[in-house]
C-alpha positions as CSV (number, residue, x, y, z in Angstrom):
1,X,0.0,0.0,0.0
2,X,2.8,2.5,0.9
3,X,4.2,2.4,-2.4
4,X,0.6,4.1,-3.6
5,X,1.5,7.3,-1.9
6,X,5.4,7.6,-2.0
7,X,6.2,10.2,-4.9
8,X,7.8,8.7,-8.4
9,X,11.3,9.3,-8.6
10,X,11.9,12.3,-10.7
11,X,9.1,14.1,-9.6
12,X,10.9,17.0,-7.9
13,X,13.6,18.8,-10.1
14,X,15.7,21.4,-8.7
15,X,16.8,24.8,-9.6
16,X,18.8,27.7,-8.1
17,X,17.3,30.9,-6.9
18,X,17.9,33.5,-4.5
19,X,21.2,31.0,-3.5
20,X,19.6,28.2,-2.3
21,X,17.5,25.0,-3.8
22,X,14.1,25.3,-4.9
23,X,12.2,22.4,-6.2
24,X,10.2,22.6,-9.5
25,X,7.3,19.3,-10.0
26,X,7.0,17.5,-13.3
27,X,3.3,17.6,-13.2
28,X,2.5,14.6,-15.1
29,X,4.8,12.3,-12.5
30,X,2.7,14.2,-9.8
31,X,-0.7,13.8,-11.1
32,X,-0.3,10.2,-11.3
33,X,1.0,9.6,-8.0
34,X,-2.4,11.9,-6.4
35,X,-4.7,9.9,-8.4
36,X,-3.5,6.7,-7.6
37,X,-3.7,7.2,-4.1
38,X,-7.4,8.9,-4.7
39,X,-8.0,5.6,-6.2
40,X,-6.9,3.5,-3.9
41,X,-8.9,4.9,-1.3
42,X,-12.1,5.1,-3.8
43,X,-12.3,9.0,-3.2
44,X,-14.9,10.6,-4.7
45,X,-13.9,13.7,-5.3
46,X,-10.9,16.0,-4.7
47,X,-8.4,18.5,-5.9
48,X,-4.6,19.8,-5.0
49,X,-2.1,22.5,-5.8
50,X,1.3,23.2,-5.8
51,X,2.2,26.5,-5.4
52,X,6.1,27.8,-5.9
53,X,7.2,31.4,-5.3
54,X,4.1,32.3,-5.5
55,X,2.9,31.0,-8.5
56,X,0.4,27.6,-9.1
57,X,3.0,25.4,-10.3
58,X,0.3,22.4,-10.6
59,X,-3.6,22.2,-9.9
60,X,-5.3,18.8,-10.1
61,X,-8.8,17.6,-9.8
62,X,-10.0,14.6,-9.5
63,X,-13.6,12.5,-9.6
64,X,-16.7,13.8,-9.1
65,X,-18.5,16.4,-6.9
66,X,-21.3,14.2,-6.1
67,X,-20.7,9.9,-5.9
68,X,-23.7,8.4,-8.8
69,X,-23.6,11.8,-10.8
70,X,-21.8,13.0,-14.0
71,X,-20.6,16.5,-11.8
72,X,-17.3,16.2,-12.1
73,X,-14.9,18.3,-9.7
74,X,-12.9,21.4,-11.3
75,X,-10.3,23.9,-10.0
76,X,-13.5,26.3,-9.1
77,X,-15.5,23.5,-7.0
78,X,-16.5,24.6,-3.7
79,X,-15.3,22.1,-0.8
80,X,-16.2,23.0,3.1
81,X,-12.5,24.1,4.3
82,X,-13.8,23.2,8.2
83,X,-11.0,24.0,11.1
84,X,-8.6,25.3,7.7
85,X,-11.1,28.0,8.6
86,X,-9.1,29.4,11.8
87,X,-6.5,30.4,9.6
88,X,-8.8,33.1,8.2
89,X,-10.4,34.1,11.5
90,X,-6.4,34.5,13.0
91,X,-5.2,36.4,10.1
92,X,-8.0,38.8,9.9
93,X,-7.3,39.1,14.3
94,X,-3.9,39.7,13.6
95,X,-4.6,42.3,11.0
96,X,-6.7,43.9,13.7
97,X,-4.2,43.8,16.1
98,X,-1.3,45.0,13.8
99,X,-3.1,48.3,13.0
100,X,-3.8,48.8,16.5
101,X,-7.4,48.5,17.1
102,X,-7.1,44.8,19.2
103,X,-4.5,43.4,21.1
104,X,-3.2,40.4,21.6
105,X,-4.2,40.9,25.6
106,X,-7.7,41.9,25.0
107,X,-9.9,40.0,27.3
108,X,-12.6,37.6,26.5
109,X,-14.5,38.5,29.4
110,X,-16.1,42.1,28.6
111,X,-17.3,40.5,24.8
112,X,-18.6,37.1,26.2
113,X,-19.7,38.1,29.7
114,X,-21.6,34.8,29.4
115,X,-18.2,32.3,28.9
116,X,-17.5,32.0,32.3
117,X,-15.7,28.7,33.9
118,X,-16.0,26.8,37.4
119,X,-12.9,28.3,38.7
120,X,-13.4,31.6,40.0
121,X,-11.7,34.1,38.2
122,X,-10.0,31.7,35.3
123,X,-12.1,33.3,32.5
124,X,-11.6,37.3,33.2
125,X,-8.0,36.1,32.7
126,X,-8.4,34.4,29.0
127,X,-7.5,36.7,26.8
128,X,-7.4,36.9,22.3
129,X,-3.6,35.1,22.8
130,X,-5.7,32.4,24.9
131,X,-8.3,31.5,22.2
132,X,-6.4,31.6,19.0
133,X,-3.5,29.3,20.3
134,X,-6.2,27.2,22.0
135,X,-4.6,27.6,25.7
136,X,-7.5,28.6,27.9
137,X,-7.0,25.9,29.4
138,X,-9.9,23.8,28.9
139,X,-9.7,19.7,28.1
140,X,-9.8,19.3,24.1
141,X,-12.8,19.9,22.3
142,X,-15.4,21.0,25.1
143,X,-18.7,21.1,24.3
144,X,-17.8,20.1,20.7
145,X,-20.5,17.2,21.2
146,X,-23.4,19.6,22.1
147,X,-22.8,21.5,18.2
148,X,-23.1,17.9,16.9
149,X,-26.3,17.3,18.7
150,X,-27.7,20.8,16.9
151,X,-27.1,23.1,20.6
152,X,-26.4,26.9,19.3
153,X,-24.0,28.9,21.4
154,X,-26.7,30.7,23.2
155,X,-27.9,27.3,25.1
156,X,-23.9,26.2,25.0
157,X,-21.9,29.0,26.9
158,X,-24.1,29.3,30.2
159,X,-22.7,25.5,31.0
160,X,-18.9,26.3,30.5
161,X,-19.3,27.2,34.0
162,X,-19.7,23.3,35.3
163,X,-16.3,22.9,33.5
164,X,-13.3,23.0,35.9
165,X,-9.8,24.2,33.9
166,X,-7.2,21.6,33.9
167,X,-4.3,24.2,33.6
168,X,-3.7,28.6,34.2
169,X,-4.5,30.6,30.8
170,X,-1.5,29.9,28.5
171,X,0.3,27.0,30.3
172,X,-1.0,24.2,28.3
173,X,-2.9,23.2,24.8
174,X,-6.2,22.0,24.5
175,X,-7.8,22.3,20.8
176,X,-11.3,24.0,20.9
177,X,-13.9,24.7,18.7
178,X,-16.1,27.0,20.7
179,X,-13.8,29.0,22.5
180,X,-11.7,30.1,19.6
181,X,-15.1,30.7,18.1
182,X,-15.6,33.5,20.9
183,X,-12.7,36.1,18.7
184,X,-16.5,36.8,16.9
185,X,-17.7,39.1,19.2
186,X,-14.7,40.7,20.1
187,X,-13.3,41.5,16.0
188,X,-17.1,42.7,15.8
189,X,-16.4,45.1,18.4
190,X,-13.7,47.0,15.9
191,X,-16.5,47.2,12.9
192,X,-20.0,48.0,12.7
193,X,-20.0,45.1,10.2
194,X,-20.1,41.2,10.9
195,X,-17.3,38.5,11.3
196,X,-18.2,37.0,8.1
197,X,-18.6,40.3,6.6
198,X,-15.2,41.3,7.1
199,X,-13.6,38.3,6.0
200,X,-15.4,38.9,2.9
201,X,-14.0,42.6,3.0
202,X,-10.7,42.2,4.0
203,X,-9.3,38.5,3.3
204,X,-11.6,37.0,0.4
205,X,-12.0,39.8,-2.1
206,X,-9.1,41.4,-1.9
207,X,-7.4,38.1,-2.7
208,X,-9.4,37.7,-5.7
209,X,-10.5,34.4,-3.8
210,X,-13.7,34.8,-5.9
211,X,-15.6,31.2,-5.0
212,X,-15.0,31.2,-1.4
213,X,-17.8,32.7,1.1
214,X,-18.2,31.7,5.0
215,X,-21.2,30.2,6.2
216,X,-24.2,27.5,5.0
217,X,-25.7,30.0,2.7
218,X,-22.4,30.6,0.8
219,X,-21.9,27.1,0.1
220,X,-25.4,26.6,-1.0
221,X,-25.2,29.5,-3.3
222,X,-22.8,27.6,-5.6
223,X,-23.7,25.1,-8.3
224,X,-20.3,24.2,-8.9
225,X,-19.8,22.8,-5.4
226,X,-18.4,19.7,-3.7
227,X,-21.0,17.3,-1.3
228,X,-20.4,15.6,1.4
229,X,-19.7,11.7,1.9
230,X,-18.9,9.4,4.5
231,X,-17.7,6.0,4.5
232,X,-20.2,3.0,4.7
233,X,-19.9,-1.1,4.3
234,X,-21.0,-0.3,1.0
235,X,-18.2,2.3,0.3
236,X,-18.5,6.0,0.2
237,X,-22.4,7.2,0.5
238,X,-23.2,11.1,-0.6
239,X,-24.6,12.7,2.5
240,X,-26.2,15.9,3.0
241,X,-24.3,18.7,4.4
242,X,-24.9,19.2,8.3
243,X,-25.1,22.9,9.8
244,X,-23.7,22.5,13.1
245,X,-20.6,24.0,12.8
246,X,-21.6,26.3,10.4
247,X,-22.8,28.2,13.7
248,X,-19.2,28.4,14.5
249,X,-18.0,30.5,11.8
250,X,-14.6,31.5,13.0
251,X,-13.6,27.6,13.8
252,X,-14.9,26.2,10.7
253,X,-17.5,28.5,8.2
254,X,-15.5,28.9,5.0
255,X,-15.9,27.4,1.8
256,X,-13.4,27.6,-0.7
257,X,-12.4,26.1,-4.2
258,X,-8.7,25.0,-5.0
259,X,-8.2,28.1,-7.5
260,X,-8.7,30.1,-3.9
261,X,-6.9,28.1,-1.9
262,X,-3.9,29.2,-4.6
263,X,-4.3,32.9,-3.6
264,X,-4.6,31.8,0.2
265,X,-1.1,30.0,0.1
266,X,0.6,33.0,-2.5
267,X,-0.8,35.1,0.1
268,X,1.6,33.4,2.9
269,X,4.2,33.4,0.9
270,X,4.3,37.1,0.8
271,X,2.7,37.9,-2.5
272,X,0.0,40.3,-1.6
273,X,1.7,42.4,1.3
274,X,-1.0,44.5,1.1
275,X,-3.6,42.1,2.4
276,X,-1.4,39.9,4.3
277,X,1.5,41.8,5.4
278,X,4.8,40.5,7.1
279,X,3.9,41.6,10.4
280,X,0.6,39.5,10.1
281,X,2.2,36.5,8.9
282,X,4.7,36.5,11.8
283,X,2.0,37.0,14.4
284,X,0.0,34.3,13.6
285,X,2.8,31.7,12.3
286,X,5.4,32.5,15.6
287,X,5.5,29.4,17.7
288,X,3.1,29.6,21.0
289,X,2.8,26.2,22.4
290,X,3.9,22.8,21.9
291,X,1.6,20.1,20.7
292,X,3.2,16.8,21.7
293,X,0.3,14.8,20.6
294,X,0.9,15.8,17.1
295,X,4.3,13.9,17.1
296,X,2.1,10.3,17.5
297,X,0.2,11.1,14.6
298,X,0.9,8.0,12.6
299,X,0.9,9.5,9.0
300,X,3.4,12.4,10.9
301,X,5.7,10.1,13.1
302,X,7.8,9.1,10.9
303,X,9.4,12.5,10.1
304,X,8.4,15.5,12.6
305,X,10.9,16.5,15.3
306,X,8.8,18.7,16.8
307,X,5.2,20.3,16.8
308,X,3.6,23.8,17.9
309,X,1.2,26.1,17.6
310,X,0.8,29.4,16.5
311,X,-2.1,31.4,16.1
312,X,-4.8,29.5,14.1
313,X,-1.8,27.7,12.4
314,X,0.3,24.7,13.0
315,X,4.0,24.6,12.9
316,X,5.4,21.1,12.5
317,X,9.5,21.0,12.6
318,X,9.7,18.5,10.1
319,X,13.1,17.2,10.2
320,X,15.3,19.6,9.7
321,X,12.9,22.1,8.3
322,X,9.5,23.7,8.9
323,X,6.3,23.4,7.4
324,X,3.6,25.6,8.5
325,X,-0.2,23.8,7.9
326,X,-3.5,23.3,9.3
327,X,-6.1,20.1,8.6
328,X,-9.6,20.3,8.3
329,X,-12.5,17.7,8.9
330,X,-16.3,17.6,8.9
331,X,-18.8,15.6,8.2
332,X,-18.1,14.6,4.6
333,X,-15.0,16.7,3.8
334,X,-11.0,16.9,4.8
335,X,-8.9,19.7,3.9
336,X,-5.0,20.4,4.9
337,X,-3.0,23.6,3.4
338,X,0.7,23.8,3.9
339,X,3.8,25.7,3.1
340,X,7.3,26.4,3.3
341,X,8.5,29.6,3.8
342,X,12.2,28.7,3.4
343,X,11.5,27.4,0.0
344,X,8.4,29.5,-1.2
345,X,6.3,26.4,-1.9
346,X,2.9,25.2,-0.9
347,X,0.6,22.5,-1.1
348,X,-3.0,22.1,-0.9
349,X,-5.5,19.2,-1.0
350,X,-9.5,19.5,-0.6
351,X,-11.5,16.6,-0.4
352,X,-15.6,15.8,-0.1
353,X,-14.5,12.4,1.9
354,X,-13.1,11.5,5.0
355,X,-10.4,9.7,4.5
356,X,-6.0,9.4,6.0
357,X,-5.1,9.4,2.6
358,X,-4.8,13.1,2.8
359,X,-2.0,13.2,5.4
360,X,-0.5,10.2,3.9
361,X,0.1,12.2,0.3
362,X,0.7,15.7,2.5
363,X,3.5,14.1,4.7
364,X,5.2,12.3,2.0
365,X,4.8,15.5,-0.6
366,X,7.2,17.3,2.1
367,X,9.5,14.1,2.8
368,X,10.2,13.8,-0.7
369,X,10.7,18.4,-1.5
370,X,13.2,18.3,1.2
371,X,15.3,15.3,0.9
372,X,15.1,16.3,-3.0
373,X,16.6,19.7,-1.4
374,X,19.2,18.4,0.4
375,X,20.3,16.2,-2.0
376,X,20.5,19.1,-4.8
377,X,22.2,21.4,-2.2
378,X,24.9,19.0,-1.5
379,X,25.3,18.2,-5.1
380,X,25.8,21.9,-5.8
381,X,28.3,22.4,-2.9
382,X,30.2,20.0,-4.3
């Protein structure tokens, strides 16, 4: 099976800029080795990119958008990005907090008077730091199971106060859903317009990210878009797409296509300054807290040396490099973006299935660009 998902041999060719290594893809050797592995797994429908300094080196699709139907998927197919989503809500924060109108310290306390927690005094000391690096100090995922069951935030919050912190504000990692939704009310506070309007405003269009939106009604508002499947006895069953965590909009409300997920990765790699600017990208990307439970992963064990978090991103010391990522996954869909910034190159894959196959290819994609790297670096040393 491993063979399915290790990249052909020639794949990655290498070239000299800017005095080190980068690695170019032969896109035929790269498409085959993606759909193999989608067929393998009997996905239904996906697509990836490859992005180099900036520029989509490769864009694949693959299948269709909808298991029974002739809909197949294309580069503007509309796939639910799910917890890729924080990476928006963190970089419009940080864009917030770089011009000066929020802080990194702003308390949670004033904006959700209602999230309070069974220690006394624990939640006037959470502050925006707290919620996008997910160290308030709460066990993982609380309360995630009441959005499943259909509870709204309104019913949710009062209860946070049964829940007894396991460690201060900032001293440990626990990965929420609801609590990093709470930057809402607070980037709302800035702006007489709404959280989704304002990624709109300052992140989507001025990115050119023209298919993506944030909510339900977003995704419904496209024909050309991706649904949902989970795995059965039977194989992969088309679903429909549930709301729940549509009502948590900064954790997991945008929809995007492949062609945006392009602009979002050129984006990070410095290429529109003027919407993403260094100082935002080195907020949110900066290491915060390690994530030891990431090195166990077992599609990531193999090659990560270390693991943190940043500010709605991931950063995995892979080896002797870095990657900086984030996964997705709900009902029906997976997502993961990546990049490098060493190297100026990302990679992208969407799905509308839930299936490992998606670390599998990520992990190996970055195995194989930096021991291509080091290999071509030694060569030219030599």
């Amino acid at each position: 099976m491993r063979q399915i998902f290790t990249i052909a041999a020639g794949v990655f060719i290498g070239l000299i800029a800017g005095g080190f290594a980068v690695q170019a893809v032969d896109p035929a050797a790269y498409e085959l080795t993606f759909k193999a592995a989608m067929k393998d797994k009997k996905i239904p429908g996906a697509a990836y990119a490859i992005i180099e300094m900036g520029e989509p080196l490769k864009t694949g699709v693959y299948g269709t958008r909808a298991k029974g139907k002739n809909l197949p998927v294309t580069t503007d197919t509309v796939f639910r990005l799910a917890s890729v989503s924080k990476t928006f809500s963190s970089s419009l924060t940080a864009m917030l907090i770089v011009e000066g109108q929020l802080s990194l310290e702003t308390k949670v306390s004033p904006f959700v008077p209602a999230f309070q927690l069974k220690k006394k005094g624990h939640a006037a000391k959470v502050t925006l730091r707290h919620l996008l690096s997910h160290t308030v100090g709460l066990t993982p995922n609380a309360y995630d199971n009441m959005i499943e069951d259909g509870w709204g935030l309104p019913k949710i919050l009062p209860r946070f106060i049964r829940l007894s912190p396991v460690c201060a504000p900032g001293a440990c990692y626990g990965y929420q859903n609801i609590a990093f939704s709470l930057v809402k009310p607070i980037v709302e506070s800035t702006s007489e317009n709404s959280f989704e309007t304002l990624i709109e405003q300052r992140i989507l269009s001025p990115l050119g990210m023209k298919n993506a939106s944030i909510g339900l009604d977003g995704y419904l508002a496209k024909t050309d878009r991706a649904e949902p499947h989970v795995n059965t006895r039977r194989g992969w069953y088309k679903t429909k797409v549930k709301p729940n965590y549509y009502r948590l909009s900064p954790a997991a409300g945008v929809n995007a296509s492949i062609s945006d997920m392009v602009k979002w990765v050129e984006g990070y790699l410095g290429w529109y300054p003027e919407v993403l600017s260094p100082g935002v990208i080195d907020l949110v990307t900066e290491k915060r807290i390690r994530t030891r439970r990431e090195l166990y992963k077992r599609q990531w064990r193999p090659y990560l040396e270390d693991a943190h978090y940043g500010l709605g991103w991931r950063i995995y010391d892979f080896g002797d490099h870095e990657i900086v990522m984030h996964a997705g996954g709900v009902a029906g869909f997976r997502s993961i973006v990546s990049f490098s910034k060493e190297f100026g190159i990302g990679f992208v894959i969407l799905m509308n299935a839930e299936s490992r196959v998606i670390d599998d290819l990520t992990a190996q994609f970055w195995d194989t660009q930096f021991k291509q790297s080091t290999k071509k670096s030694a060569n030219s040393a030599g």
